[in-house]
N, C-alpha and C positions, 0 to 999 in steps of 0.2 A: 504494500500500500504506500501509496506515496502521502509526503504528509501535509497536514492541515493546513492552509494557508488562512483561513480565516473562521477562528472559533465557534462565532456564534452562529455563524450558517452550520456548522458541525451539531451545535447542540441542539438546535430548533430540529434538525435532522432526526437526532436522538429521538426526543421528544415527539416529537409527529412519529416515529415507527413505532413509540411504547405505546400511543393511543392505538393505532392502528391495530396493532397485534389483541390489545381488549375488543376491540371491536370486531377482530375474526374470529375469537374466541365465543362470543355473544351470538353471532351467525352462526358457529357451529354446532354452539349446545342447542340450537333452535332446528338447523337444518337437517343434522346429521341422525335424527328419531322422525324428522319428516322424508328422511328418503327411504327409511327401514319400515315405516308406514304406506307408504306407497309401493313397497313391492312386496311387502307382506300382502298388502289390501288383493293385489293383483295377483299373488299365487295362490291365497285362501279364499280368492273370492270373497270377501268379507265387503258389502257393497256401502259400508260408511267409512271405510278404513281410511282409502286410498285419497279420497276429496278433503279429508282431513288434513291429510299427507301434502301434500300438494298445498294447500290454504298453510300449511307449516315453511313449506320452501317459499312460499312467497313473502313471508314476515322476514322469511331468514336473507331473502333480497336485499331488503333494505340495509343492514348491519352490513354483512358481507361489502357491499357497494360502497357502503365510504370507509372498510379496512382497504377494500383496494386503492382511494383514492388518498387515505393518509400516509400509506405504506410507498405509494408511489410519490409521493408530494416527499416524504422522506427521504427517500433514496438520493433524488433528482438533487434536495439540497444539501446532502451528504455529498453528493457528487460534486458539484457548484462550490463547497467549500476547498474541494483540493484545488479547483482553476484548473479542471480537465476538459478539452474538447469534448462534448457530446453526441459530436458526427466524425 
């Protein structure tokens, strides 16, 4: 790794991946019993399982969606702090 040129872009970096990472976390406790619902629903046939399942992954959209955007927003100024070409 090359090193830091400018701290506080380093630490706001930090900081936006720690959020971000709660917030995949948060998606996943949500998502990951809405996907075991939906294929349960549809191997047991169990005809209320699966739209549950489903209504599960869609709450879990939202969370997941801004881990990716803090986690990305992170990187990008962890990146921006070393003063590396990005193309």
């Amino acid at each position: 790794m090359s090193p830091v040129e400018d701290p506080r872009l380093e630490r706001q970096g930090r900081r936006l991946s720690g959020a971000g990472v709660r917030w995949l976390v948060a998606g996943l406790v949500v998502g990951i019993p809405g996907v075991a619902m939906v294929v349960v629903g549809l191997i047991t046939a169990i005809r209320w399982m699966w739209p549950v399942g489903i209504a599960l992954l869609l709450l879990a959209s939202a969370p997941l969606f801004v881990a990716f955007a803090l986690l990305s927003s992170g990187a990008v100024s962890r990146w921006a702090a070393r003063r590396k070409l990005f193309a």
